[in-house]
C-alpha positions as CSV (number, residue, x, y, z in Angstrom):
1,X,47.6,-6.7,-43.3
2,X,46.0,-9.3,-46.0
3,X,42.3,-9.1,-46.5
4,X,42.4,-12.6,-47.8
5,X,43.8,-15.9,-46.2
6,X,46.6,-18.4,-48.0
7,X,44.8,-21.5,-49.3
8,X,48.2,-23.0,-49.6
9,X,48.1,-25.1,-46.7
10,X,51.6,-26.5,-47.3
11,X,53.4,-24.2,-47.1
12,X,57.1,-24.4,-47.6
13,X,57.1,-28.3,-46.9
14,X,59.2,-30.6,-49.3
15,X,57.0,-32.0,-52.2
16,X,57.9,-35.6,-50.8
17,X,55.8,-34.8,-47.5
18,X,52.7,-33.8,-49.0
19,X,50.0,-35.4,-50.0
20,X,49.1,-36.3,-53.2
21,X,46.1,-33.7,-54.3
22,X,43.4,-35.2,-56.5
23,X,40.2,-33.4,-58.3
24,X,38.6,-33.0,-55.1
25,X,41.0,-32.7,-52.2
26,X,44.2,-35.0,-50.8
27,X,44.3,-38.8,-52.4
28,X,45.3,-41.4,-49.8
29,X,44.6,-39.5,-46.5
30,X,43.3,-41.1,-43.6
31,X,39.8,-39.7,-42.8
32,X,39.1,-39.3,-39.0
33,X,36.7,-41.6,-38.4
34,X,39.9,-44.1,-39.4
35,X,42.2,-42.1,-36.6
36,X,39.6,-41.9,-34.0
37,X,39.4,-45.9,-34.6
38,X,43.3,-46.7,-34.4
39,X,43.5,-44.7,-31.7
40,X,40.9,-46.3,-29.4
41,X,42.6,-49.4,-30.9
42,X,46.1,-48.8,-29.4
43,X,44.5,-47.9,-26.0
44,X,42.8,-51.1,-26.2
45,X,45.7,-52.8,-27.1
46,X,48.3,-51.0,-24.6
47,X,45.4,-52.4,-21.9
48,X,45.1,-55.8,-23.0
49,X,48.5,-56.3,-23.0
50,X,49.6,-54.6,-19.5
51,X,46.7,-57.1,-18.4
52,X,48.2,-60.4,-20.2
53,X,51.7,-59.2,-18.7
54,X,49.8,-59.0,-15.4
55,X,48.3,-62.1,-15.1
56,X,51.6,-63.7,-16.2
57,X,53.4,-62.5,-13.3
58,X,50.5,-63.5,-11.0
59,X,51.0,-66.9,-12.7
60,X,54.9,-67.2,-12.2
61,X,54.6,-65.9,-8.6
62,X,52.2,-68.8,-8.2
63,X,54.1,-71.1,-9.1
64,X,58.0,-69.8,-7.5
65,X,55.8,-69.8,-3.8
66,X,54.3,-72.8,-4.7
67,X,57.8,-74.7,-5.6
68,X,59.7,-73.3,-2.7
69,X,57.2,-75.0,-0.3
């Protein structure tokens, strides 16, 4: 059993996938303030866009009822 922890947090990974360590920690890392923000962005996104598609359809339903009367 180890008494102390690894600190290498990579691990056997490929050099290529890891990020590029600076003085003080990972260099070009997205913090998660950033994450939580794209992700709340997609959702807002996906939504906007299901409600565009939507409202389309609505539209061209309109107007196929309206033209076949």
């Amino acid at each position: 059993m180890r008494v102390f922890t690894d600190l290498d947090l990579n691990g056997n990974t490929p050099l290529r996938t890891q990020p590029v360590v600076g003085e003080w920690g990972p260099q070009q890392v997205m913090p998660t303030k950033n994450k939580r923000r794209a992700r709340w962005l997609w959702v807002v996104a996906f939504v906007v866009v299901v409600a565009a598609l939507f409202f389309f359809g609505h539209y061209v339903y309109g107007v196929i009822i309206s033209a076949g009367s």
